[in-house]
C-alpha positions in Angstrom: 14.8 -35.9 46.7 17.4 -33.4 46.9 19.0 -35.0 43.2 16.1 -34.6 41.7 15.0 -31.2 42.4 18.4 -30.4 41.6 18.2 -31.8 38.1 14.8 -30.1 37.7 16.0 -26.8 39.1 18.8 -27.2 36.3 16.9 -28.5 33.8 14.2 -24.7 34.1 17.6 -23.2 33.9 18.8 -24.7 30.7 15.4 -24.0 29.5 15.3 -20.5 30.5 18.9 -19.5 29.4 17.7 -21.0 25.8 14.9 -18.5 25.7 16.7 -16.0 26.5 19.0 -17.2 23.7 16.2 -17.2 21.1 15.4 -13.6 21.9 16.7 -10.5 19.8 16.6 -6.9 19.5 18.3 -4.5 17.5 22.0 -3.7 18.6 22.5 -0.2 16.8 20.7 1.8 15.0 18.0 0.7 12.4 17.4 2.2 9.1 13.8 2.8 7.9 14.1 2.8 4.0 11.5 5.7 2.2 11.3 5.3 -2.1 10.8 9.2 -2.0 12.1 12.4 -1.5 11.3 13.9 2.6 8.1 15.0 2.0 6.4 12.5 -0.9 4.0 9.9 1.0 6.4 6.9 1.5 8.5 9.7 3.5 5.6 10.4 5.4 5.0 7.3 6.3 8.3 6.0 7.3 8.4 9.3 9.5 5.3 8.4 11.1 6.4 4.7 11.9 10.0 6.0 13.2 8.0 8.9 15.3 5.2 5.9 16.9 7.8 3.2 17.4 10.1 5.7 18.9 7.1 7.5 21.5 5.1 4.4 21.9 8.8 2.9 23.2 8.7 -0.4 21.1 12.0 -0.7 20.4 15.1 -0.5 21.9 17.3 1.4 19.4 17.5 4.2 17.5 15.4 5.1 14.4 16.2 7.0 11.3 14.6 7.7 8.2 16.9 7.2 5.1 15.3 8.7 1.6 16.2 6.6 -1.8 14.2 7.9 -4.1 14.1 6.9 -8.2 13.3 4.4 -10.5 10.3 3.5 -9.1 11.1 2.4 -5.3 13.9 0.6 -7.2 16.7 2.6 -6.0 15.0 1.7 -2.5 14.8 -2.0 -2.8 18.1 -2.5 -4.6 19.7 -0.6 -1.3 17.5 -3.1 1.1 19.0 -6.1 -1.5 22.2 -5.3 -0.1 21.8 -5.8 3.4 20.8 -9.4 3.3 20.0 -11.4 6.5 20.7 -7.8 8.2 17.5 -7.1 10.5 18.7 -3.2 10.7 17.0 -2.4 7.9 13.7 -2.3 6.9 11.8 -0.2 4.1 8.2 1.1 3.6 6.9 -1.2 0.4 4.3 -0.5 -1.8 2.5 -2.7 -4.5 5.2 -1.2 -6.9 7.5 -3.8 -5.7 5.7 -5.9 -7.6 4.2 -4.1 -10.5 7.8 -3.3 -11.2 9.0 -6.8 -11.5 5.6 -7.7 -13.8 6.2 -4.7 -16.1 10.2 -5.6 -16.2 11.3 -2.1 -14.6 13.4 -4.9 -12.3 14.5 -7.8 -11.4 13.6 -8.1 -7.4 10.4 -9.1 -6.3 8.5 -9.6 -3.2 10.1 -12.9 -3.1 13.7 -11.2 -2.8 12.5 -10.0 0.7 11.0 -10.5 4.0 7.7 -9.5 4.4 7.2 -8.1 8.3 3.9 -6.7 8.0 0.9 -5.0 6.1 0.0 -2.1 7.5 -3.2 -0.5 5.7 -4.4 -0.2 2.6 -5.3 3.1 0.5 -8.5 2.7 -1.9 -8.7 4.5 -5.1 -11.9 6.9 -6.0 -13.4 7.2 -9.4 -14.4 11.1 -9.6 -15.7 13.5 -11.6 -16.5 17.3 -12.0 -19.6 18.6 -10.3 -21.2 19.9 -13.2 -20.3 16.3 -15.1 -23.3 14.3 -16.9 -21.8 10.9 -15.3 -24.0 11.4 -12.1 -23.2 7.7 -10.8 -21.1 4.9 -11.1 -23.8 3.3 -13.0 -24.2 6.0 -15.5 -19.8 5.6 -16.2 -19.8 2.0 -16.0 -23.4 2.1 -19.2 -21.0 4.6 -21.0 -17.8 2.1 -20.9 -19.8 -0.4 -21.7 -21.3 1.0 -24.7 -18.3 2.9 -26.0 -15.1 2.9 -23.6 -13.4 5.5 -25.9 -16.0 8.5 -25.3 -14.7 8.4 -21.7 -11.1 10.2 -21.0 -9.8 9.0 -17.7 -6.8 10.3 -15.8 -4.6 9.5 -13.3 -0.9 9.5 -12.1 2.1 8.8 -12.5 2.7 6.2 -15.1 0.7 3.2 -17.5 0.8 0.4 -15.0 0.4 2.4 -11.8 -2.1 1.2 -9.2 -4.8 4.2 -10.7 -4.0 2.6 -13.5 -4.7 -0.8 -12.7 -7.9 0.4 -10.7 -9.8 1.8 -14.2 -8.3 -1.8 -16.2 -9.9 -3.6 -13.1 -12.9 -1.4 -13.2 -13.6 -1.9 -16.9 -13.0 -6.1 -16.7 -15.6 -6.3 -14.3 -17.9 -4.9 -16.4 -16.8 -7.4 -19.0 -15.4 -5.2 -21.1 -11.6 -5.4 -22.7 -9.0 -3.0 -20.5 -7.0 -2.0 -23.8 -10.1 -0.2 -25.2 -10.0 2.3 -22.2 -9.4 5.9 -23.6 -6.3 6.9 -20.6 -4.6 9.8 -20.0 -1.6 9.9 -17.8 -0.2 13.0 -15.9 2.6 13.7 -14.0 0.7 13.6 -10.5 -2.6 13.4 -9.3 -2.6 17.4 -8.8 -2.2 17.6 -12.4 -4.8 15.3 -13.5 -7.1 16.5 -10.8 -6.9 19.7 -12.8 -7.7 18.8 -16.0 -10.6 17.2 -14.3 -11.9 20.6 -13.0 -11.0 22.0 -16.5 -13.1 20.1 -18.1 -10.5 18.6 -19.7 -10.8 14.9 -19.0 -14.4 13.1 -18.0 -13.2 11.2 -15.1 -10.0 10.7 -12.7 -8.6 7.8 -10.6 -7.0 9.1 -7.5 -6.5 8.5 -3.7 -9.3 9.4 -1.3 -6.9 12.0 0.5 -6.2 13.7 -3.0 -10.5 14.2 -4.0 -11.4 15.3 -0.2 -10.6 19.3 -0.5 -12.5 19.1 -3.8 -15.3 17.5 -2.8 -16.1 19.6 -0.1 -15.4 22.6 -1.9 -18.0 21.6 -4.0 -16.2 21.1 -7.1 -16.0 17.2 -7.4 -18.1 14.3 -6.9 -16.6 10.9 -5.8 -18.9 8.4 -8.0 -17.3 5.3 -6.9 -15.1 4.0 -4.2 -12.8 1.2 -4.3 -13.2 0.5 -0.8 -14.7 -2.4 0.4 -17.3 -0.4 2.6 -17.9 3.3 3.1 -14.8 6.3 3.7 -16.8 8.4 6.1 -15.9 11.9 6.8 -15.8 14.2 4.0 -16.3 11.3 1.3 -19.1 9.5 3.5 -21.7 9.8 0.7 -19.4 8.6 -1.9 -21.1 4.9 -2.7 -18.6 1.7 -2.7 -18.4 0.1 -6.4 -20.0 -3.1 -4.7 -23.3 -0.9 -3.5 -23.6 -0.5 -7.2 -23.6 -3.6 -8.3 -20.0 -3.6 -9.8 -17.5 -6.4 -8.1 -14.6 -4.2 -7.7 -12.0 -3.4 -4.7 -9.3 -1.7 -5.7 -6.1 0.5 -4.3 -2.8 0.3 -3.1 -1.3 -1.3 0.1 1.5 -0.1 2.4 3.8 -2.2 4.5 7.3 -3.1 5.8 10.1 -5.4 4.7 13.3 -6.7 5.7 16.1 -8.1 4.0 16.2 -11.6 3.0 17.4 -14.6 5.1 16.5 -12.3 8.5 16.2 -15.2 11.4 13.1 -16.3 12.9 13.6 -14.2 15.9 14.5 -11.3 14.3 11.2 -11.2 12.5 9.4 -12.2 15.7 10.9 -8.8 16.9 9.5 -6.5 14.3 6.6 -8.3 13.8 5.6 -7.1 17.9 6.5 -3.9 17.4 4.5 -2.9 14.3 1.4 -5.1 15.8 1.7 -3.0 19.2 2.1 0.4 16.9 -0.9 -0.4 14.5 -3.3 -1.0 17.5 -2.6 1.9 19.0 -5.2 4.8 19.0 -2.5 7.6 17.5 -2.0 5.2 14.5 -5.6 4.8 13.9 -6.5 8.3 14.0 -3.8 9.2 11.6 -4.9 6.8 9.3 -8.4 8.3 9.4 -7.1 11.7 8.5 -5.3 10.5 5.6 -8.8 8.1 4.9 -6.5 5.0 5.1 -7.4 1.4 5.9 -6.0 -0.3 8.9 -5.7 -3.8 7.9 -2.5 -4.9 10.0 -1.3 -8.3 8.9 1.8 -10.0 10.2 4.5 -12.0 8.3 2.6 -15.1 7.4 -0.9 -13.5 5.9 1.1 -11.0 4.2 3.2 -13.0 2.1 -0.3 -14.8 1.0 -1.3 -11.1 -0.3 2.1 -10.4 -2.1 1.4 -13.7 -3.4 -2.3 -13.1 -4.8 -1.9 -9.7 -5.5 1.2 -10.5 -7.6 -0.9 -12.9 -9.7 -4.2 -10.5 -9.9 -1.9 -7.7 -11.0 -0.2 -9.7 -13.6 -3.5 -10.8 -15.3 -4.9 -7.2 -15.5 -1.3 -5.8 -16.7 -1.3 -8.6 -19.4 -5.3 -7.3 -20.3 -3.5 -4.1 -20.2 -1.2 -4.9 -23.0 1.8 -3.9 -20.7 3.5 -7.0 -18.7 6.4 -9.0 -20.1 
């Protein structure tokens, strides 16, 4: 009897010792990769993670912030290229990891990486001056359907940029051809937002945070929302395209990858720790503020949205006249 719980006793052991083998955690400091100068949005988010991780104690290292801005986010991902199998780096990703690839700005893709986790997603408005004829989302989507050229739409920063893609998705649901849409691009949002109030353009495509002063300022009216249900707060009588009878959700995504070839356990790792910060009530409330989504998704479901957003984005880019 003694034998045998003596080869039992050793055999928990073994089993326990591996376990403790499989486990990992970083063993220095980890970089958090921003596409943007301190201060643009993928800065601010990267300082948020760093600042949550860091208070909410979910990892056991250090934290900092490293700002690789240009080309893009290509500057960014070609510096997260070189750390391969390295699980000390991560970097904030946005859906111009992969527009880039489609509209041959680069050569990496969403496949070149290890996708941790989707954090949330940011919906793009359709909006308008106060004093604009288009009173609805109806009365824009009659008017592209009759004549897309007698509407001028703006938005930032580039042809091919998620606003971009939100109007080209917006006028293919309506059955209409993207290439006949009458677009106006401008260096930022700020800039198109005022050539909106100037009467300058009919309509822009912009991120809820960007139309809330307006609106409540009275100046601008949100006539459709790429959102699958509802903002709330300042923009909670802004309809959804889908109350309106127009199929359409639309916007951008943020979330975190790693370097290629990472091991299973390293994933594991960061996969916890950004779970555990996302359900947290400081996260949630700062992604009300900023009128963000949370819609966490861990390694697995996320590579299944890089996948079909890679696909959906290519088919409205090629509508668009601009993948190659």
């Amino acid at each position: 009897m003694t034998g045998r719980l003596a080869v039992m006793a050793a055999a928990l052991l073994a089993a326990s010792g591996g376990a403790v083998a499989q486990a990992w955690a970083p063993q220095r400091n980890v970089e958090i990769i921003a596409a943007s100068v301190p201060g643009g949005s993928n800065d601010k988010t990267a300082r948020t993670i760093e600042h949550m991780l860091l208070a909410g104690k979910l990892v056991s290292s250090s934290l900092t912030v490293v700002n690789k801005s240009g080309g893009g986010g290509n500057i960014a991902y070609t510096y997260l290229s070189q750390h391969a199998a390295n699980p000390h780096y991560l970097a904030v990703a946005t859906d111009g990891l992969l527009t880039n690839h489609i509209l041959g700005a680069s050569k990496l893709n969403h496949t070149d990486f290890t996708p941790v986790a989707l954090l949330f997603n940011d919906y793009v408005v359709i909006a308008v001056n106060a004093d604009s004829p288009i009173k609805t989302g109806k009365d824009l989507a009659e008017r592209l359907k009759k004549d897309p050229q007698s509407v001028a739409i703006g938005f930032a920063n580039t042809f091919g940029s998620t606003r971009h893609i939100s109007v080209g998705l917006l006028m293919k649901s309506l059955g209409g051809n993207p290439r006949n849409l009458k677009t106006v691009v401008f260096k930022g949002s700020a800039e198109a937002i005022a050539a909106l109030l100037g009467g300058h353009i009919d309509v822009v495509s912009i991120g809820a945070t960007n139309a809330t002063v307006h609106v409540a300022g009275g100046k601008m009216r949100v006539i459709g929302a790429g959102s699958p249900q509802r903002l709330g707060g300042t923009l909670a009588d802004a309809p959804t395209w889908k109350e309106q009878g127009v199929d359409l959700v639309a916007g951008s995504w943020r979330g975190i990858v790693a370097p290629r070839d990472i091991s299973p356990a390293q994933l594991a790792y960061w996969e916890s720790a950004l779970r555990k910060m996302a359900e947290s009530p400081e996260w949630r409330s700062d992604l009300e503020k900023n009128y963000w989504f949370n819609d966490f998704k861990a390694s697995a479901e996320f590579r299944k949205e890089l996948e079909k957003d890679y696909a959906d984005m290519k088919a409205v880019l090629t509508d668009l006249g601009l993948a190659k």
